[in-house]
C-alpha positions as CSV (number, residue, x, y, z in Angstrom):
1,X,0.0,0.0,0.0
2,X,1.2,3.4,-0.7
3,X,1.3,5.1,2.4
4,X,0.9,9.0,0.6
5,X,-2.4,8.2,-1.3
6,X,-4.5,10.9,0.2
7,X,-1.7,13.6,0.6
8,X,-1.2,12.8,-3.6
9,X,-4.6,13.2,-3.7
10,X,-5.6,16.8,-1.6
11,X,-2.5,18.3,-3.8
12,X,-4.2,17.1,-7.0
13,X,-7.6,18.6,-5.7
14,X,-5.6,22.2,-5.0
15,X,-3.9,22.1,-8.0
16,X,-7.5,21.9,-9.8
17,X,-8.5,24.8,-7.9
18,X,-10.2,23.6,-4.7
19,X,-11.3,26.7,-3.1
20,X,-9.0,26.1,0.1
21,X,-7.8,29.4,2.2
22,X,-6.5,28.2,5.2
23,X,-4.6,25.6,7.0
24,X,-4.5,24.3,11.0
25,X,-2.8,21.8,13.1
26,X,-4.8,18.6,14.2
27,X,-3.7,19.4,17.5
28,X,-4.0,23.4,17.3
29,X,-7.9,22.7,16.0
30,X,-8.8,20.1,19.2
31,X,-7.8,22.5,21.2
32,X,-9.2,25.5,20.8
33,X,-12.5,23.8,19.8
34,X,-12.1,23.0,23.8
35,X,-12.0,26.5,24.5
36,X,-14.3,27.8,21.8
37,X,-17.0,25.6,20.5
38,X,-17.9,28.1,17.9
39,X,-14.6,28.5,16.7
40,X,-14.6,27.8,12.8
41,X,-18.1,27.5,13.1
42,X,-18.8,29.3,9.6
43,X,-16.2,27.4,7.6
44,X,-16.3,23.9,5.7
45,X,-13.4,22.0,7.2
46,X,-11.4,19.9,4.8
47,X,-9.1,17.1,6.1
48,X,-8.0,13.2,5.3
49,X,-10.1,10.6,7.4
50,X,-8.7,10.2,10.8
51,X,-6.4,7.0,11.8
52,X,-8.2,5.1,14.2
53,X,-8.0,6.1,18.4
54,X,-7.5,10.1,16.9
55,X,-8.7,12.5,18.9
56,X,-9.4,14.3,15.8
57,X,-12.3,11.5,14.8
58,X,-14.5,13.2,18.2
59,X,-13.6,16.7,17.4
60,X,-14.9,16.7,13.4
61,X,-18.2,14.5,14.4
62,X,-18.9,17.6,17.2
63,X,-18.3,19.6,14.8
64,X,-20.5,18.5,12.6
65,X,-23.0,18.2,15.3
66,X,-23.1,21.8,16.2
67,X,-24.0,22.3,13.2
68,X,-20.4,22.7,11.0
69,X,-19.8,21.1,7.5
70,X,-16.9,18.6,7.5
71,X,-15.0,17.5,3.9
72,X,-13.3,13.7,4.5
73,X,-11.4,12.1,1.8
74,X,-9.6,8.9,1.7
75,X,-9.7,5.3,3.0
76,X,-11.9,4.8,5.5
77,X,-10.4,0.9,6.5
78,X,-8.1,2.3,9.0
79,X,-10.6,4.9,11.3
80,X,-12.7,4.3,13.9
81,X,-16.1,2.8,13.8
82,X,-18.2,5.5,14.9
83,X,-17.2,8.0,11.9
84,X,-18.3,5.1,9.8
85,X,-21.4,4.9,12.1
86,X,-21.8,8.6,12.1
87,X,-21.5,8.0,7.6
88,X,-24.4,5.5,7.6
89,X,-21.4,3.5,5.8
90,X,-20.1,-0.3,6.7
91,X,-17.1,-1.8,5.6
92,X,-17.2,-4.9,3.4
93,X,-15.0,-6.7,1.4
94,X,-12.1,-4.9,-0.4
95,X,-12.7,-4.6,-4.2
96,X,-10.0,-4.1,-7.1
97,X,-9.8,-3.4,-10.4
98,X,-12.1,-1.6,-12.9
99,X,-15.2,-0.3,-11.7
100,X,-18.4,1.5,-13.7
101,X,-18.8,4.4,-12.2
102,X,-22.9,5.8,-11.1
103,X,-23.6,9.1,-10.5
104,X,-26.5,9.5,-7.9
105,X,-25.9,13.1,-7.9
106,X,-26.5,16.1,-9.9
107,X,-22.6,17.2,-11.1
108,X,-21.1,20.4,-12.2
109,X,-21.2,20.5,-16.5
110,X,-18.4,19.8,-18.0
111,X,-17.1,22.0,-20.5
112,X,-14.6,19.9,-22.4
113,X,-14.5,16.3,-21.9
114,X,-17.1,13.5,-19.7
115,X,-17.0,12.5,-16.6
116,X,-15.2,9.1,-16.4
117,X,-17.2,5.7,-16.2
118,X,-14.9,3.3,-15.5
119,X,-12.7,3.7,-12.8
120,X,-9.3,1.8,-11.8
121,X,-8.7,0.6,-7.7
122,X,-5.5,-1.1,-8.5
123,X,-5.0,-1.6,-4.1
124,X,-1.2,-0.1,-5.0
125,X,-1.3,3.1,-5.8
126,X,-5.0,3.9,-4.0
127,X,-4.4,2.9,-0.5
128,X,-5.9,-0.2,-0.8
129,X,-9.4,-1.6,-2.4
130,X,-12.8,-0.2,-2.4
131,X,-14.4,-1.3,1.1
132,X,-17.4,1.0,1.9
133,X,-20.9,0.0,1.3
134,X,-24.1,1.7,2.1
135,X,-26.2,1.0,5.3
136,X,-29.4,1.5,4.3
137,X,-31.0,4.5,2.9
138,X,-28.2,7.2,2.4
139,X,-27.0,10.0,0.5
140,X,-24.6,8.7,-2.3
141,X,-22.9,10.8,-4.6
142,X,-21.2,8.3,-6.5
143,X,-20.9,4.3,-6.4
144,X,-18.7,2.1,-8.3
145,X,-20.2,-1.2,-9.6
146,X,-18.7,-4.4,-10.1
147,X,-19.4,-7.8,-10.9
148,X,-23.0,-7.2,-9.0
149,X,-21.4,-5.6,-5.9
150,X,-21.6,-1.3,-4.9
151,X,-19.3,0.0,-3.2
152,X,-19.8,3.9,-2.3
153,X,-16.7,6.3,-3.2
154,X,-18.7,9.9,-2.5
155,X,-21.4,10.4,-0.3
156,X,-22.9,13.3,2.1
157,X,-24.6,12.5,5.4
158,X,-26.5,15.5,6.9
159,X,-26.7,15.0,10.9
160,X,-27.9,17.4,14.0
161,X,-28.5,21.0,14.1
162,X,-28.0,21.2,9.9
163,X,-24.3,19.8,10.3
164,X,-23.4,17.9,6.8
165,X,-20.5,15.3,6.6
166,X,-19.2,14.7,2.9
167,X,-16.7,11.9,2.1
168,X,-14.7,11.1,-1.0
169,X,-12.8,7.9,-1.5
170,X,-10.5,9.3,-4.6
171,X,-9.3,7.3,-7.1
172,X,-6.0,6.8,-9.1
173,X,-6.3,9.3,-11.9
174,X,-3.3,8.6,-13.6
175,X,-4.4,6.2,-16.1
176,X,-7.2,5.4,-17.7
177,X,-9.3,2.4,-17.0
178,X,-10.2,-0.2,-19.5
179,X,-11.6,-3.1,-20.0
């Protein structure tokens, strides 16, 4: 496994212009959340998916539970079972290889180009397999499909007081998948 999959991946997402302003320590963020519940209240926190025993994992989910929006990407095989909880996600059986890609959700238009519909999960180069899977009804953004099985790679969860979760998977754009 490539252990640099989702720092590869935010740098891609900046370098395509994601609207970021502002960075903050893991640690610096826990703790003045502790002394200011409100602080960054106002603003869509982007960060990778928390390793499992973080304190981080608690501090995003209050977060979101006051009300704040919360931007995850990455694998979600190595965090703690309540964000998955949290998701409405559960993990199943890793998945590699070439998927076919569904859109659930409305997406921006394209100017040039499509939006792909296969995608490659080699396990190498994307931090493993696809894992995740629905639990029930849910909010999913975008499944890949294979051989009869879904496995979720974007999906939003909105949870108390108005406070949204998002969560992308990302995928190993640097080659196209075929058949």
């Amino acid at each position: 496994m490539l252990p640099f999959f989702e720092d590869w991946y935010i740098i891609a997402a900046i370098n395509r212009s994601l609207p970021l302003s502002a960075v903050i320590s893991t640690d610096n963020f826990v703790s003045l959340r502790k002394e200011n519940p409100n602080f960054l209240k106002n603003q869509i926190l982007v960060s990778p998916v928390p390793e499992k025993g973080s304190v981080v994992t608690d501090a995003l989910i209050d977060f979101a539970k006051a009300g704040g929006k919360v931007m995850l990407y990455g694998s979600l095989k190595d965090t703690d079972e309540r964000l998955i909880n949290v998701l409405g996600l559960e993990i199943k059986e890793e998945l590699t290889g070439i998927f076919t890609a569904e859109k659930s959700a409305e997406l921006d238009n394209l100017v040039y180009g499509n939006y792909a519909d296969k995608l490659f999960y080699n396990g190498i180069l994307t931090d493993g397999g696809l894992t995740a899977a629905a639990k029930g009804e849910s909010n999913i953004l975008v499944s890949a499909l294979q051989n009869g099985e879904k496995r979720v790679i974007a999906h939003t969860v909105t949870i108390e007081n108005g406070g949204k979760i998002s969560w992308c998977r990302g995928s190993d754009c640097s080659r196209k998948a075929t058949d």
